[in-house]
C-alpha positions in Angstrom: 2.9 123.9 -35.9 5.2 121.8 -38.2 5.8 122.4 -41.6 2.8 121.1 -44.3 2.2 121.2 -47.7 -1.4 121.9 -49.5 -3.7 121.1 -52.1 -7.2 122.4 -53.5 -9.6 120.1 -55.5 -12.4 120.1 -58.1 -14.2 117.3 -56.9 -15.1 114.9 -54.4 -13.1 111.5 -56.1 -10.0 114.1 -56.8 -10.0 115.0 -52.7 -10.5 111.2 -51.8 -7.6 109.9 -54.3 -5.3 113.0 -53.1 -5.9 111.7 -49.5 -5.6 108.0 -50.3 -1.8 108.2 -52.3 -0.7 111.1 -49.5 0.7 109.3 -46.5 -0.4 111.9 -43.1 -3.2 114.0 -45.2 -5.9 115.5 -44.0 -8.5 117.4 -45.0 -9.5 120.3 -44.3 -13.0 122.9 -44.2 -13.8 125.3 -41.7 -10.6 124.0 -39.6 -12.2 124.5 -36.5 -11.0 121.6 -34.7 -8.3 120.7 -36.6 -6.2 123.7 -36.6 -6.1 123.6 -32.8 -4.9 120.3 -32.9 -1.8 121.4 -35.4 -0.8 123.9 -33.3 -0.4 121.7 -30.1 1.3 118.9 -32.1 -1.9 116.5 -31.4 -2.5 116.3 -35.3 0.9 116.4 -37.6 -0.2 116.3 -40.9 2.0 116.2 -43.9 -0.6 117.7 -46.4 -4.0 119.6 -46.2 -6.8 118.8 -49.0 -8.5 121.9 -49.2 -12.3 120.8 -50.0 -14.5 124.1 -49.5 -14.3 124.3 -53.8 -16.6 121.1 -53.6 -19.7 123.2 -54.2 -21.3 120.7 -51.2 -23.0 123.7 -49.3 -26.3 122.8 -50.3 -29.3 121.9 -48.6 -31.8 120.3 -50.7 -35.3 117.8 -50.3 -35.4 114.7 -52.0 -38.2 113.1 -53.9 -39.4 111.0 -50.7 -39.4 113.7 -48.2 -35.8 113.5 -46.8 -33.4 116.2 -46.9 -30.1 116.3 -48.2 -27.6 117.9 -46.0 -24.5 118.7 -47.8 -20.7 118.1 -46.1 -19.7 122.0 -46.5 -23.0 123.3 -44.8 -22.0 125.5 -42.1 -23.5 125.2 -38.7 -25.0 128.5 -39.1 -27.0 128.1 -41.9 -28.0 124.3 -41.1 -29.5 125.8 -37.6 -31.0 128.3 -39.6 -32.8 127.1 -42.2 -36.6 126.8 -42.3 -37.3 123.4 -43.6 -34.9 122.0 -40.3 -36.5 124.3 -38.0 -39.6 123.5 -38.7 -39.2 119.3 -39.4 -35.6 118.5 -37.8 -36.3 120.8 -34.5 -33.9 119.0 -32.8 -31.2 119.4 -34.5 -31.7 123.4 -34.8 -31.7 123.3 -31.4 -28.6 120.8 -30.2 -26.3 122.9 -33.3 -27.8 126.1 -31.4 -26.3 124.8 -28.2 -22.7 124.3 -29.4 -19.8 126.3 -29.7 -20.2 130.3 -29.9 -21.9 132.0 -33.2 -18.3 132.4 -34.3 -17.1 129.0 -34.5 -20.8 128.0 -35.6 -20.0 130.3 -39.1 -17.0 128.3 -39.6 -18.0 125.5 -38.5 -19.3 122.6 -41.3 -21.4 119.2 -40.9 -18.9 117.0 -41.9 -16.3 118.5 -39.7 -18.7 118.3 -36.8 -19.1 114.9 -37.1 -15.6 114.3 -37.2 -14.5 116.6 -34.3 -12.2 114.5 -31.4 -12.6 114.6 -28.2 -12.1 116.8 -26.1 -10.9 114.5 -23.2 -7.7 116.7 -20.7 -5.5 113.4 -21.6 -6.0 113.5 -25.1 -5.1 117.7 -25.5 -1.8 116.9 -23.0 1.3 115.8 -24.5 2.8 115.1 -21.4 0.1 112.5 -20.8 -0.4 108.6 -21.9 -3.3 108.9 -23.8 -4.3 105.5 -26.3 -6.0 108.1 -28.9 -3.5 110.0 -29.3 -0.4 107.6 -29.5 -1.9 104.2 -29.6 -0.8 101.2 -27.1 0.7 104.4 -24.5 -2.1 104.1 -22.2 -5.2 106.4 -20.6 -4.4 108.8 -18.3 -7.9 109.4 -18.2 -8.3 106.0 -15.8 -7.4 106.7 -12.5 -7.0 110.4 -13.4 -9.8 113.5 -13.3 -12.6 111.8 -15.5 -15.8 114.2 -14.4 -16.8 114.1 -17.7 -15.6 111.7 -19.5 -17.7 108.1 -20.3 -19.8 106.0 -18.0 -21.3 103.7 -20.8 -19.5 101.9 -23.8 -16.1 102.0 -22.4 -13.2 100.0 -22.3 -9.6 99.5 -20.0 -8.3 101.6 -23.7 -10.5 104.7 -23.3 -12.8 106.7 -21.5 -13.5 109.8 -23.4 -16.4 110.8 -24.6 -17.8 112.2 -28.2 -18.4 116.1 -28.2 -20.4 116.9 -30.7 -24.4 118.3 -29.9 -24.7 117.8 -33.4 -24.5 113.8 -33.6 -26.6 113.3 -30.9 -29.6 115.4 -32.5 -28.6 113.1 -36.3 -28.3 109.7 -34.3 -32.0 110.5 -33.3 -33.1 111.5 -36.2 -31.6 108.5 -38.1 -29.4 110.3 -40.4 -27.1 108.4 -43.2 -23.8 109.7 -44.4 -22.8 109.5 -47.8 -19.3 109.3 -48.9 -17.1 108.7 -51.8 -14.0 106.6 -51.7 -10.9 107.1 -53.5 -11.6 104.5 -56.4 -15.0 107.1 -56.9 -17.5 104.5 -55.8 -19.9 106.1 -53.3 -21.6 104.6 -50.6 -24.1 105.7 -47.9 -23.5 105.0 -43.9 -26.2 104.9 -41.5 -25.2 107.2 -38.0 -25.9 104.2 -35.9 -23.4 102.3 -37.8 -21.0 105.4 -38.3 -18.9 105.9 -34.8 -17.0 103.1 -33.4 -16.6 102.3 -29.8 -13.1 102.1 -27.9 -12.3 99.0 -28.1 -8.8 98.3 -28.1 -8.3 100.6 -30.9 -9.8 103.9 -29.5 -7.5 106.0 -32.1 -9.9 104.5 -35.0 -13.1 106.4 -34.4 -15.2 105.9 -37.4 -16.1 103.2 -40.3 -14.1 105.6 -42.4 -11.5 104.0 -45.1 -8.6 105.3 -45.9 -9.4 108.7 -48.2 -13.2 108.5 -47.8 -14.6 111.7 -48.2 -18.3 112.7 -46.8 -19.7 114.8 -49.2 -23.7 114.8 -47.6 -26.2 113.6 -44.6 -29.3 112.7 -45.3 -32.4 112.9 -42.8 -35.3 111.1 -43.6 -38.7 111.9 -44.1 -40.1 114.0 -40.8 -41.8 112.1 -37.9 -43.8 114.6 -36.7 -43.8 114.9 -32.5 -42.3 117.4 -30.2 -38.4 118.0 -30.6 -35.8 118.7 -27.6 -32.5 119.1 -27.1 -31.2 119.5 -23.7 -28.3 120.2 -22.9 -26.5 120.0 -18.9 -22.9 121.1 -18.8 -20.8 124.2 -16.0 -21.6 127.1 -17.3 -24.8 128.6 -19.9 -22.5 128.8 -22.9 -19.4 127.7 -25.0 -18.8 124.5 -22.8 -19.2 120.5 -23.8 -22.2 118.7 -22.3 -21.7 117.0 -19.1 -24.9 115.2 -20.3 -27.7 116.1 -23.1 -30.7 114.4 -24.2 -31.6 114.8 -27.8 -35.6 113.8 -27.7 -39.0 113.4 -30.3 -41.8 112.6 -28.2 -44.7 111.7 -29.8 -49.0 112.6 -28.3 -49.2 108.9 -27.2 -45.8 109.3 -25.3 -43.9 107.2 -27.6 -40.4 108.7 -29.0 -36.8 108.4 -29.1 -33.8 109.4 -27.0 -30.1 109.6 -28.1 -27.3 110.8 -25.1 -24.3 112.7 -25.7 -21.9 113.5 -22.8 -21.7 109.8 -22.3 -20.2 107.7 -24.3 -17.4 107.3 -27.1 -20.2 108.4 -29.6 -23.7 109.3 -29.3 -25.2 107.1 -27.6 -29.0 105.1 -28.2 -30.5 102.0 -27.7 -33.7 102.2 -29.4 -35.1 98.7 -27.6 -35.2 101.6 -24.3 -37.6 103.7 -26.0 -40.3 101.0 -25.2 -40.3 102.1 -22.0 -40.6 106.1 -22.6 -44.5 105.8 -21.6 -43.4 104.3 -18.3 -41.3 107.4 -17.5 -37.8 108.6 -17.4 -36.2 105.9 -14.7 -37.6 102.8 -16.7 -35.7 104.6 -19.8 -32.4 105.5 -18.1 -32.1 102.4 -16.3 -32.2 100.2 -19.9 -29.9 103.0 -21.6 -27.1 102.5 -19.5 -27.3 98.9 -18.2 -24.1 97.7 -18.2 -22.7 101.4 -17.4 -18.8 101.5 -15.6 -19.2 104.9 -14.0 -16.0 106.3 -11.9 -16.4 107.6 -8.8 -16.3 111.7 -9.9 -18.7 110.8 -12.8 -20.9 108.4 -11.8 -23.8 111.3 -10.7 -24.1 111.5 -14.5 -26.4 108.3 -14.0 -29.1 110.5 -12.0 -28.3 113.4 -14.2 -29.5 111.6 -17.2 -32.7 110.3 -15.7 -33.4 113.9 -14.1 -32.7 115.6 -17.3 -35.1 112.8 -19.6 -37.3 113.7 -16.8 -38.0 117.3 -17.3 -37.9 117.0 -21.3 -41.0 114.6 -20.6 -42.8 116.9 -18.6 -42.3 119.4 -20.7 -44.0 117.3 -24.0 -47.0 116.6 -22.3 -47.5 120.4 -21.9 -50.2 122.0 -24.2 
């Protein structure tokens, strides 16, 4: 791990300045990602930000019915808590599903949202890989790419997203507030949030320069029957090969968000027309246009399969 120097802040405009004037900061919460990354050399940063003194580890309902997620809530507690269990079910569930109860203590809601891939290219520094070291190419074309992207790709990047987390917020139609380094705030719908490849696969996110998250917000409840499913090699501590992240409502209407896909969580909510018409009619919308390899491209009747049984299982009493 190379040599950094660190910082603790009071408040959310002092962590976004700090960030902004400090050429190669980062910073830094639960670490659970990022401290992997400095010890194999993937992430070099000169500086760490130490934010967990924000006092963002709140979660709190708003006057309209939404509730306020703050940046520093740890997994644990976020899964936990009654109000999501009972109104957010999905999201208990798909945070549930990743990592092991360990990481999940550490583990905070702005860092999941920000976690990198987990692509073999990208974590080998013997390897070409456009995310890591822009314009060196992907290894990950041609190469093993079982479960890397089918949909939303481009000749820059295949990998895919890895957070559970994401998937369950881009179906519940979360927003992420921020602050920027000049202390103006602003508020980010998910949808909006991720950014695909590209030619520029290294810039992930409509993040500035020193923009700090400091909250997600869900909105009011919608009611229905909440799923997270998740399909990956073995029952625990592993990425989804695919997941479906699900609200089905009595009438059979309802939305669907993928993970294991796609360079971020991936919807099209003109394909949840078709949910009354089954699972295929879904799929086949959700991934027109998909660019499957030939060790990946069963993910196609994965997804279908897997949207399959989470509708059979709604319509149950």
């Amino acid at each position: 791990m190379k040599a950094f120097t660190y910082q603790r802040v009071r408040t959310p405009a002092e962590a976004a300045q700090a960030a902004l004037r400090t050429p190669g900061a980062r910073f830094i919460a639960g670490g659970t990602n990022l401290l992997d990354l400095m010890k194999l050399e993937i992430e070099t940063p000169t500086h760490l930000i130490d934010v967990n003194g924000l006092a963002l580890d709140k979660i709190e309902p708003l006057a309209d019915g939404a509730l306020r997620i703050g940046a520093l809530v740890r997994n644990t507690d976020l899964a936990a808590d009654a109000r999501v269990r009972r109104d957010y079910g999905v999201l208990s569930r798909a945070l549930l599903s990743g990592a092991s109860a360990q990481l999940r203590n550490k583990a905070t809601t702005s860092g999941n949202l920000l976690q990198r891939t987990r692509c073999p290219y990208f974590y080998d520094t013997n390897q070409p890989c456009n995310k890591r070291a822009p314009g060196s190419g992907c290894s990950a074309i041609g190469g093993f790419s079982r479960q890397l992207a089918i949909i939303g790709v481009s000749d820059a990047c295949i990998a895919t997203h890895p957070s559970d987390m994401a998937v369950a917020m881009r179906a519940l139609d979360a927003t992420i507030e921020t602050v920027r380094a000049n202390g103006s705030v602003r508020t980010i719908p998910i949808a909006d949030f991720y950014r695909l490849p590209g030619n520029t696969p290294h810039i992930e996110t409509a993040l500035e320069p020193g923009e700090l998250i400091t909250a997600v917000t869900l909105p009011k409840p919608v009611g229905g029957k909440h799923f997270y499913r998740k399909v990956r090699d073995r029952s625990s501590y592993a990425f989804a090969l695919v997941s479906v992240a699900a609200i089905i409502q009595p009438d059979g209407s309802g939305r669907v968000a993928l993970g294991g896909v796609a360079h971020r969580p991936w919807r099209i909510e003109a394909a949840e027309r078709n949910l009354p018409g089954g699972a295929k009619a879904v799929t086949d919308q959700l991934l027109a246009g998909a660019k499957p390899t030939a060790e990946n491209e069963f993910k196609i009747t994965l997804i279908q399969r897997t949207l399959s049984a989470v509708m059979a299982e709604a319509k149950k009493g």
